[in-house]
C-alpha positions as CSV (number, residue, x, y, z in Angstrom):
1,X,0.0,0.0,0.0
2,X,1.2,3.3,-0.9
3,X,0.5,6.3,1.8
4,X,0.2,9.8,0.6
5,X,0.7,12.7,3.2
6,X,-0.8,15.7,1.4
7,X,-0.2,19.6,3.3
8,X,-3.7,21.5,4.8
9,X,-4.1,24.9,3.9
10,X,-7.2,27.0,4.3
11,X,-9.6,24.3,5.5
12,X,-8.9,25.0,9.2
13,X,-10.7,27.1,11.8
14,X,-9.8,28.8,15.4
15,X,-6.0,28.5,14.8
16,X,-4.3,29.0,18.2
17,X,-0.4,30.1,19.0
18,X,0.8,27.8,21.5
19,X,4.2,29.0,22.5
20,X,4.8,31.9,25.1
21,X,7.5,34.4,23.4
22,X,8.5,32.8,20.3
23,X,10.0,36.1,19.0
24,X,11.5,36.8,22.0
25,X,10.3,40.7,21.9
26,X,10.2,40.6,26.0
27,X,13.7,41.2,25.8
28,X,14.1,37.8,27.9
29,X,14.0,34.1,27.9
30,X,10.4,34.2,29.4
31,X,8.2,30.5,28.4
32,X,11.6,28.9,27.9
33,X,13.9,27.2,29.6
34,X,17.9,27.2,29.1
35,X,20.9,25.7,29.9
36,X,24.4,26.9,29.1
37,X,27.7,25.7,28.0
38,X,30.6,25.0,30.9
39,X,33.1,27.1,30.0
40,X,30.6,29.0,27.7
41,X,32.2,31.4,25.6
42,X,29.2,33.5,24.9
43,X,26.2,32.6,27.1
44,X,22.2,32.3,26.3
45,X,21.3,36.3,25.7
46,X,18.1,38.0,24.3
47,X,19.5,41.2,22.4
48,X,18.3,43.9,19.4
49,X,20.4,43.7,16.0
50,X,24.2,44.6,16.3
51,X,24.7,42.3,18.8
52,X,27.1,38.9,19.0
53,X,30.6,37.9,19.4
54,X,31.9,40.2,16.9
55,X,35.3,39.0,15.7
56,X,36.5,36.9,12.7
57,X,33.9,36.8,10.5
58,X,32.0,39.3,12.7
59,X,29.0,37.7,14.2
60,X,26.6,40.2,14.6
61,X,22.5,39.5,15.6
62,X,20.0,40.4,13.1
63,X,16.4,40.1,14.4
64,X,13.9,38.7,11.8
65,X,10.5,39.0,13.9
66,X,10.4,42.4,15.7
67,X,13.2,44.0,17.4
68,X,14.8,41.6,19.1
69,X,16.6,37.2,18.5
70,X,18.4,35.0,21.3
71,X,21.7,33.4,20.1
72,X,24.8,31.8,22.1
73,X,28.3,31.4,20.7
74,X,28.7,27.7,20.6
75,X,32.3,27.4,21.4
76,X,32.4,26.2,25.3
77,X,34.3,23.5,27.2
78,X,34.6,20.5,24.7
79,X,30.9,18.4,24.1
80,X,29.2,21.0,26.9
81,X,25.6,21.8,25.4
82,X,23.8,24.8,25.0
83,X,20.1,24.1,24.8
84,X,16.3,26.3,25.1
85,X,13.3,24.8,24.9
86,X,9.8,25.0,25.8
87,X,7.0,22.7,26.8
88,X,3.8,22.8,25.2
89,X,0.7,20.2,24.8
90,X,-0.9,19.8,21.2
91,X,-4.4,19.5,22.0
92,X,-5.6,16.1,20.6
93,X,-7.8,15.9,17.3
94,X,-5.9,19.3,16.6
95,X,-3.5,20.0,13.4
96,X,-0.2,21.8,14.7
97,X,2.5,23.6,12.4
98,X,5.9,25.0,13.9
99,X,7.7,27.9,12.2
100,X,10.7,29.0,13.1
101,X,14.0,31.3,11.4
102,X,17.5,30.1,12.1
103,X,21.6,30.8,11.4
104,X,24.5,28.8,12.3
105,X,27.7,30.5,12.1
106,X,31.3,28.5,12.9
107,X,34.6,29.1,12.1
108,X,37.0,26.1,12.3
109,X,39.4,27.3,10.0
110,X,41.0,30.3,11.4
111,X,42.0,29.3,14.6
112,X,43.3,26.0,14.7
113,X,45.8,23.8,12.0
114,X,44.5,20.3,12.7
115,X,40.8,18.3,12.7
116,X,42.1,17.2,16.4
117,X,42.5,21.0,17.7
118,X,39.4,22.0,15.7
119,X,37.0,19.4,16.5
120,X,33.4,19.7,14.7
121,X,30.3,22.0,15.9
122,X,26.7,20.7,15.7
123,X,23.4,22.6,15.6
124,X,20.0,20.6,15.9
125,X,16.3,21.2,16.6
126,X,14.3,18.6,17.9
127,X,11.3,17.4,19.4
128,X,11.1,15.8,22.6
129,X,9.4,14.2,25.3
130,X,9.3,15.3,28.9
131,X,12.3,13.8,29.9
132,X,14.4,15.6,26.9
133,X,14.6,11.5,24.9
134,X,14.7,12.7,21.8
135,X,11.9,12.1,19.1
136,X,12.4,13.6,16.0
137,X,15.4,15.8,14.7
138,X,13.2,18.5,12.8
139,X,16.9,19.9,11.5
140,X,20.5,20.1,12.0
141,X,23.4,21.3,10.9
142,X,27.5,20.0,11.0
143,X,30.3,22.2,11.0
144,X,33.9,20.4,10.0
145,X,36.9,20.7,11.0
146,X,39.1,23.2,9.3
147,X,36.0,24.8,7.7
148,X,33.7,28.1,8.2
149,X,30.2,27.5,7.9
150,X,27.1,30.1,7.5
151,X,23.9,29.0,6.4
152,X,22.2,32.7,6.4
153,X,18.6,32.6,7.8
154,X,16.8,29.9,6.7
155,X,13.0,30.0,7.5
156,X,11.5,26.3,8.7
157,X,7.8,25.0,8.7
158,X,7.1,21.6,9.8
159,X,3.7,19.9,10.5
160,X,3.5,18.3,13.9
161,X,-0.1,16.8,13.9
162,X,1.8,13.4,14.9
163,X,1.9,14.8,18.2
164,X,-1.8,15.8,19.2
165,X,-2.9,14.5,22.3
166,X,0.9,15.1,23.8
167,X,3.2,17.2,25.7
168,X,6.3,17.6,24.0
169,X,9.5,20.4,24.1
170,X,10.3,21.7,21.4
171,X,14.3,22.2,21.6
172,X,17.1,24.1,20.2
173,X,20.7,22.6,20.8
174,X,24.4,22.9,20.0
175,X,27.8,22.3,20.9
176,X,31.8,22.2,19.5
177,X,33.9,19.0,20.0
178,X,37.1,20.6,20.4
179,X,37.6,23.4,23.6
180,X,37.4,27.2,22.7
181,X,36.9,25.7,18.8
182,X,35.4,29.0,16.8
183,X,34.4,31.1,17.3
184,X,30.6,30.8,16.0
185,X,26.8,31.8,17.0
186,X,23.5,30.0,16.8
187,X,20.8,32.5,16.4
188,X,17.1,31.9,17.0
189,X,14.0,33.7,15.9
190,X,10.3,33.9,14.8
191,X,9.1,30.8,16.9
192,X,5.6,29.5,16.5
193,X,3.0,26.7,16.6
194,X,0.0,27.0,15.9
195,X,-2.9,24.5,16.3
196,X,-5.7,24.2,14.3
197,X,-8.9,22.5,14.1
198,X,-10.3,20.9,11.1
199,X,-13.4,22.0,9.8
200,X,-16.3,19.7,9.5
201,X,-17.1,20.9,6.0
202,X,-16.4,18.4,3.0
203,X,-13.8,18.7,0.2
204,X,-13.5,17.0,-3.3
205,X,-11.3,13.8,-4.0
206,X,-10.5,13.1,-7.1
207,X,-8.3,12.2,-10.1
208,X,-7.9,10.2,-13.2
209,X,-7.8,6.5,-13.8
210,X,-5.6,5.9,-16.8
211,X,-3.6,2.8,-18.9
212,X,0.0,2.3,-19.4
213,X,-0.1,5.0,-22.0
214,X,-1.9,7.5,-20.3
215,X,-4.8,7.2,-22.0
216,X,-8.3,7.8,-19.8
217,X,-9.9,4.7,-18.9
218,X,-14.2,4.4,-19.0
219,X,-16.6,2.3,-16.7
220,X,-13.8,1.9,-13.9
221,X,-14.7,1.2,-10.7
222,X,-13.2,3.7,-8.0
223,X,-13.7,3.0,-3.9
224,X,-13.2,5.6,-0.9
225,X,-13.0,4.2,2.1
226,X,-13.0,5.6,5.4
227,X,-11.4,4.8,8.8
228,X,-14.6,3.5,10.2
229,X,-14.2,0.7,6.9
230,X,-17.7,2.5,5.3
231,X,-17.1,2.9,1.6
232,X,-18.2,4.9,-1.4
233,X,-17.9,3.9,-4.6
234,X,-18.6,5.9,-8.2
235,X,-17.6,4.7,-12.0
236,X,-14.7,6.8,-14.2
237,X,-15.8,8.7,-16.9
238,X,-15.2,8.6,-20.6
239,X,-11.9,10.5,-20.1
240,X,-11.1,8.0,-16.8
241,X,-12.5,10.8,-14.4
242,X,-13.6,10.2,-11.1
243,X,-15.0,12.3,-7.9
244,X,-16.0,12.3,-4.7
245,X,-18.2,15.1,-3.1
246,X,-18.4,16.3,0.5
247,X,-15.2,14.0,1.6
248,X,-14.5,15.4,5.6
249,X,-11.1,16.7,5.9
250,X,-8.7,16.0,8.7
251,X,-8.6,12.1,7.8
252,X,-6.8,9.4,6.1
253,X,-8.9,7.4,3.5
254,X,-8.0,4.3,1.5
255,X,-8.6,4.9,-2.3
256,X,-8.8,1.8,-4.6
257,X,-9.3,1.0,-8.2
258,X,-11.2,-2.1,-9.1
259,X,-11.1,-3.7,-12.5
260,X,-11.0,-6.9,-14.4
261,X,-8.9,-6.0,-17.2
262,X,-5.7,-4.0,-15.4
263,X,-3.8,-4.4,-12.6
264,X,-2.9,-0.9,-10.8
265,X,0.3,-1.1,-8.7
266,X,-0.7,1.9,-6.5
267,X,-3.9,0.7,-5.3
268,X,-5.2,0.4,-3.0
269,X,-3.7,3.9,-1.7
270,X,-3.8,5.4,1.3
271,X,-4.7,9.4,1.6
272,X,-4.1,11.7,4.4
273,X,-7.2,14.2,3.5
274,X,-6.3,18.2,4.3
275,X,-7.7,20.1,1.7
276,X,-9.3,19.4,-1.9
277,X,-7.4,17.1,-3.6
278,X,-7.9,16.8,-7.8
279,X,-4.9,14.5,-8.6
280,X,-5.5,11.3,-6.9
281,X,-4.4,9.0,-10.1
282,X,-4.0,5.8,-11.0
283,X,-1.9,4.1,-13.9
284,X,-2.4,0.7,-15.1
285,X,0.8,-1.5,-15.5
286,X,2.1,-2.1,-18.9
């Protein structure tokens, strides 16, 4: 069986922001929780742009949401952690999506001659239980030895829906392997999840049944079937068409092909329904 996870997009109501000050604008580290470095070069600090270590390339804070981003400078005591995170629940039944905007800056190059001396750096963001086990790495980033690294803001949006019903932290971490490697800076901003619930309204499923040529197939049959096993069935066009009406969102569906005369590979297929969906096909084998 093949499953396809397909994005939601408009077809949500009452959307809800979850974390406590994700852009940090309180000028603190107030919602979350951090830990520093031994021998921290550059601890955990809340500050406007211009800010940063400031030497070699120099690492300066650029806020992307408001005035104000949190960063630390990565090089401490060899394998000591930095790490922030903050607790939240996803309400159960509820679709969740955390954004966030991230650089990681390290210089191994200048400062050292050797991959012993230099060590590697490591940036990740994860989720995680209550007792910090990891359970997913949503990102991460390695720094080499002997190298400089800048990956410029990126902007990230994962869906975390997995996770309804559950209280999880959501974690930012990094360290160097060698002592006083660097310098560098992990900067942090434009934190949020949002949780959303799924409308009750109905959305089309649909698609194409076709042969090995892509050529539309007639007078196939097509079945959608739900998690409670009840099942709807309607017949392909002349062009090998098919659609289902007033399909509820926020569910996974089976979708299967039924025919005498070909054998479809992908079916049955297993849909996660978010929005309308007009490309559900099917291609005979040759």
């Amino acid at each position: 069986m093949i499953f396809v996870s397909l994005g939601y997009s408009a077809k949500t109501v009452s959307a809800a922001e979850l974390l406590t000050n994700g852009s940090f604008e309180t000028g603190n580290f107030t919602g979350w929780t951090i830990a520093n470095a031994a021998g921290s070069w550059m601890d955990w600090q809340n500050n406007v742009s211009g800010a940063g270590g400031g030497f070699n390339p120099p690492y300066v804070t650029a806020p992307q949401a408001g005035t104000r981003s949190v960063w630390n400078g990565v090089t401490a005591t060899a394998n000591q952690q930095y790490s922030m995170y903050q607790q939240v629940t996803i309400p159960a039944g509820q679709l969740a999506t955390l954004q966030w905007k991230d650089r990681f800056q390290m210089n191994l190059a200048d400062f050292c001659t050797s991959p012993a001396s230099c060590g590697q750096a490591f940036y990740f963001v994860e989720v995680t239980n209550t007792s910090n086990v990891v359970l997913q790495t949503l990102y991460s980033v390695t720094a080499p030895a002997l190298a400089k690294i800048d990956t410029g803001w990126v902007t990230h949006t994962v869906n975390l829906s997995a996770y309804a019903g559950q209280t999880i932290r959501i974690r930012f971490r990094d360290y160097a392997t060698a002592t006083f490697a660097g310098p560098g800076q992990a900067e942090i901003d434009a934190v949020s999840l949002n949780a959303f619930v799924p409308t009750a309204a109905g959305v089309s499923v649909g698609g194409r049944v076709l042969d090995s040529n892509g050529n539309g197939l007639a007078r196939q049959i097509v079945g959608l079937t739900d998690g409670a096993g009840s099942t709807r069935t309607t017949v392909t066009n002349s062009f090998g068409g098919y659609r289902f009406d007033e399909v509820r969102v926020g569910e996974t569906y089976i979708v299967t092909v039924v025919s005498k005369k070909f054998l479809f590979t992908d079916s049955p297929r297993a849909i996660s329904v978010q929005d309308e969906l007009t490309a559900v096909d099917f291609m005979a084998g040759p």
